[in-house]
C-alpha positions as CSV (number, residue, x, y, z in Angstrom):
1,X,0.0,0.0,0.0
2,X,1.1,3.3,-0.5
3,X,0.6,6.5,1.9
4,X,1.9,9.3,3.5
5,X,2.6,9.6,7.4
6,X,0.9,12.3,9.2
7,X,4.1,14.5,9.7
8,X,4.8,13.7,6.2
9,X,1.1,15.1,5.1
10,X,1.2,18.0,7.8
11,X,4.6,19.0,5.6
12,X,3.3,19.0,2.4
13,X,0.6,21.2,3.5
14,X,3.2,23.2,4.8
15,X,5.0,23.6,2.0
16,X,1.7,24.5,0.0
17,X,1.0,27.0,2.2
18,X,4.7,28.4,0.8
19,X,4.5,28.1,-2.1
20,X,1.0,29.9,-2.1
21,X,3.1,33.1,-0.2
22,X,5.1,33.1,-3.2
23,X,2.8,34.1,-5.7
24,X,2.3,37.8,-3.5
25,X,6.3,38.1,-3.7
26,X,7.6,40.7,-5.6
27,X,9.9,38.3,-7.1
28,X,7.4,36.1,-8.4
29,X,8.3,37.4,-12.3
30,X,11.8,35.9,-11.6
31,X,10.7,32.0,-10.4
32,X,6.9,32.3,-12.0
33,X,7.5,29.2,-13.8
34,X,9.4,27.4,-11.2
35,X,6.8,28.7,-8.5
36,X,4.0,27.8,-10.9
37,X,5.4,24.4,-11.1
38,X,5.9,23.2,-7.6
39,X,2.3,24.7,-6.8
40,X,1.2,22.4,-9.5
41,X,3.8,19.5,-8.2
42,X,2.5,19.7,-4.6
43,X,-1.6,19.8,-5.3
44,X,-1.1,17.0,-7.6
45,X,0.7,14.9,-4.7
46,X,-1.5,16.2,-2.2
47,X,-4.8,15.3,-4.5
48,X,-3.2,12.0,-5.3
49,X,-2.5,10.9,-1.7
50,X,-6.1,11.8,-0.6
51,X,-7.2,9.2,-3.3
52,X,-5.1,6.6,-2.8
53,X,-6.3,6.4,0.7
54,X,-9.9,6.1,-0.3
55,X,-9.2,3.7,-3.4
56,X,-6.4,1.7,-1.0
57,X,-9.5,1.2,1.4
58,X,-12.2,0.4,-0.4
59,X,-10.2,-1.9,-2.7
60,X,-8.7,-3.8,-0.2
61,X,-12.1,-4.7,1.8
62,X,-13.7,-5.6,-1.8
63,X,-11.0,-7.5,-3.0
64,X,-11.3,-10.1,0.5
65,X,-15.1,-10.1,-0.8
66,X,-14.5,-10.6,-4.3
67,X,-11.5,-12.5,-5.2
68,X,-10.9,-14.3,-1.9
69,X,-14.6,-15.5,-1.3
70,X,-15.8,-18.5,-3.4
71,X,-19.5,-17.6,-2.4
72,X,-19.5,-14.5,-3.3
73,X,-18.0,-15.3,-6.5
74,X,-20.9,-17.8,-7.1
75,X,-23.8,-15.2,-5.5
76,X,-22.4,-12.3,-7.6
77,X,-20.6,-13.6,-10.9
78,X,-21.1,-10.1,-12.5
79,X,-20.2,-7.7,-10.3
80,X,-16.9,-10.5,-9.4
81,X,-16.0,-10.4,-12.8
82,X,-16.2,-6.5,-12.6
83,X,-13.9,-6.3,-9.4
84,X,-11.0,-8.1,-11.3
85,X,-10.9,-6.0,-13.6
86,X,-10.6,-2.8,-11.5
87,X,-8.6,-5.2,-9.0
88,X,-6.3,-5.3,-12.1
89,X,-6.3,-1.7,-12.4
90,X,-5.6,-0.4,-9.1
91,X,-2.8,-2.8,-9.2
92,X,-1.2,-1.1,-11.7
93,X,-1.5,2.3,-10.5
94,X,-0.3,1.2,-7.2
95,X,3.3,-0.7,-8.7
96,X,3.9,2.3,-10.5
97,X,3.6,4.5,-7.5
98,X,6.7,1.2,-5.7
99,X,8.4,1.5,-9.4
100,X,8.9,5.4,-9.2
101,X,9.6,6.0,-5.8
102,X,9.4,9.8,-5.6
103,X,5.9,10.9,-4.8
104,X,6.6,13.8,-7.1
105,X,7.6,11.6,-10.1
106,X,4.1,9.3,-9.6
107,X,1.7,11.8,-8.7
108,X,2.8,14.4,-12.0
109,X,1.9,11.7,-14.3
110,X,-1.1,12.9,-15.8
111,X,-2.6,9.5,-16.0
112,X,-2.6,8.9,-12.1
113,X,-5.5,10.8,-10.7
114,X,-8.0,10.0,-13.4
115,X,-7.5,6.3,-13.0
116,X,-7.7,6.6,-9.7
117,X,-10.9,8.4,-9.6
118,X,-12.2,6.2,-12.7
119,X,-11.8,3.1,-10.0
């Protein structure tokens, strides 16, 4: 599973909170575009993390249900059927977030979010 520790959350909301201060600097014409970036950078992983968590949850309390229980395989073959298939999916998103490693690199891809919210 991936997440971010409390301190680790509490920080990037801290540095959010930063970068947001810099757009009223009178420097902002000089680091605009790098300012502009990590603003971008940080929502994204912030967005991102907040989803995981709810996908992470969900997913792993259906898939006990759905891959792991032979009656509710034969009870609900649709829906089953269904579930591996986002099963499949969410395991995906979630080896490319171990395969990347920095939360900034995974949570920029533009990809990430909208599969995550299409599961």
């Amino acid at each position: 599973m991936i997440r971010l520790s409390e301190d680790n959350f509490d920080m990037l909301e801290e540095h959010q909170q930063s970068v947001n201060a810099m757009f009223s600097s009178r420097y902002l014409s000089t680091f605009e575009d790098q300012i502009t970036y990590w603003n971008k950078a940080l929502g994204a992983i912030s967005e991102i993390v907040i989803a995981l968590g709810e996908v992470q949850r969900s997913w792993s309390f259906l898939e006990n249900l759905f891959i792991h229980s032979e009656e509710v395989k034969k009870e609900l073959p649709k829906e089953s059927e269904k579930f591996i298939g986002i099963d499949k999916e969410v395991k995906k998103i979630l080896s490319n977030g171990f395969e990347k490693k920095k939360a900034i690199d995974y949570c920029t891809q533009e990809w990430v979010l909208p599969g995550l919210e299409n599961v």
